[in-house]
C-alpha positions in Angstrom: 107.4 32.8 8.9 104.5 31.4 10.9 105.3 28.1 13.2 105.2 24.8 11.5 103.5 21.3 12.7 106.2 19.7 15.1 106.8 16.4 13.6 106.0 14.2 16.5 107.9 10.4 16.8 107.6 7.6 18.9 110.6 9.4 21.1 109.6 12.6 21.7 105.7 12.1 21.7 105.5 11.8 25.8 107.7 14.6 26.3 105.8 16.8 23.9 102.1 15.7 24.8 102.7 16.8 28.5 102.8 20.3 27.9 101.4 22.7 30.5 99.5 23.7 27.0 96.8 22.0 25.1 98.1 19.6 22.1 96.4 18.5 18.8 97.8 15.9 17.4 97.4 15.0 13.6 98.1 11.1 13.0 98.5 10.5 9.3 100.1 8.9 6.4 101.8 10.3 3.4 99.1 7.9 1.0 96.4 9.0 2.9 94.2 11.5 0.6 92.0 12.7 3.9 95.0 13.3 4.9 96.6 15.6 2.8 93.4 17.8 2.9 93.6 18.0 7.0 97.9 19.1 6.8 97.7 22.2 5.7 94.9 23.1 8.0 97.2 21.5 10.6 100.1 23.6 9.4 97.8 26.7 10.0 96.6 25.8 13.0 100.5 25.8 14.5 100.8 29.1 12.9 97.8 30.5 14.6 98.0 29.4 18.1 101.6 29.9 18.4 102.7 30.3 22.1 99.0 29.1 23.3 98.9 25.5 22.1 101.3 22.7 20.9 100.3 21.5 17.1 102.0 18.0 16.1 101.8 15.7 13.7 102.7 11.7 13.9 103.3 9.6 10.5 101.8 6.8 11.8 103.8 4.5 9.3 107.1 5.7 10.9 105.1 5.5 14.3 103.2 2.2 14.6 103.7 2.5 18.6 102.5 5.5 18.8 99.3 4.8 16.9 98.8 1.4 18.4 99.2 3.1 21.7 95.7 4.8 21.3 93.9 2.8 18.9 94.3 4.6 15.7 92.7 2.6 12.6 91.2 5.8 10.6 93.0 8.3 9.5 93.4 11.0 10.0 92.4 10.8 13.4 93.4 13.9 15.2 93.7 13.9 19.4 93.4 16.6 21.5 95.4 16.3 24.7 95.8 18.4 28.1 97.5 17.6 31.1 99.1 14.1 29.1 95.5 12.7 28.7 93.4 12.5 25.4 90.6 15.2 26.1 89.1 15.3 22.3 88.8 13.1 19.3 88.3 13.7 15.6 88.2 10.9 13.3 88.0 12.0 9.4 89.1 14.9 7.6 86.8 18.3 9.2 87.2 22.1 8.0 89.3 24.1 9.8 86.9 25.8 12.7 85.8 22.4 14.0 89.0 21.6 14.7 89.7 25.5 16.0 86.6 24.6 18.1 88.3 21.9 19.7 91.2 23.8 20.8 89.6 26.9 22.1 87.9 24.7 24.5 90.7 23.9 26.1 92.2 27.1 26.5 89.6 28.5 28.3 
């Protein structure tokens, strides 16, 4: 079975965003309709780049420091980090290859 979204928390989300890999991050909400349109391409996305990148996810109601930490009012609002630091931003729902886009940059 393909690799599933990590589910990223307020505890492990420094540890996890400084992987020697690139990391998208999905902040969202559970009543969040935008939301539940971007999961399961997040949930794909783990699948695909399994071994190349790190693909998390953040509820930020279970979160709040998390999200306050980098400004999140929209969402979804998905981050793209490397190194630890925020490298790409999407605010709003996208289709799949724009946010494929975003991580293939950073692999090269």
């Amino acid at each position: 079975m393909a690799n599933k979204a990590i589910e990223i928390t307020d505890a492990n989300f420094d540890e996890i965003i400084n992987s020697d890999k690139p990391v998208l991050v999905d902040f969202w909400a559970e009543w969040c309709g935008p939301c539940r349109m971007v999961g399961p391409i997040v949930e794909e996305l783990a699948g695909e780049y399994e071994g190349k990148a790190v693909v998390g996810k953040v509820d930020v109601d279970a979160n709040p420091n998390t999200s306050a930490k980098f400004g999140i009012r929209s969402i979804p609002t998905l981050l793209v980090f490397k190194n630890g630091e925020v490298v790409d931003k999407q605010v709003g729902a996208v289709p799949k290859n724009v946010l494929s886009q975003k991580l293939e940059s950073q692999l090269a």
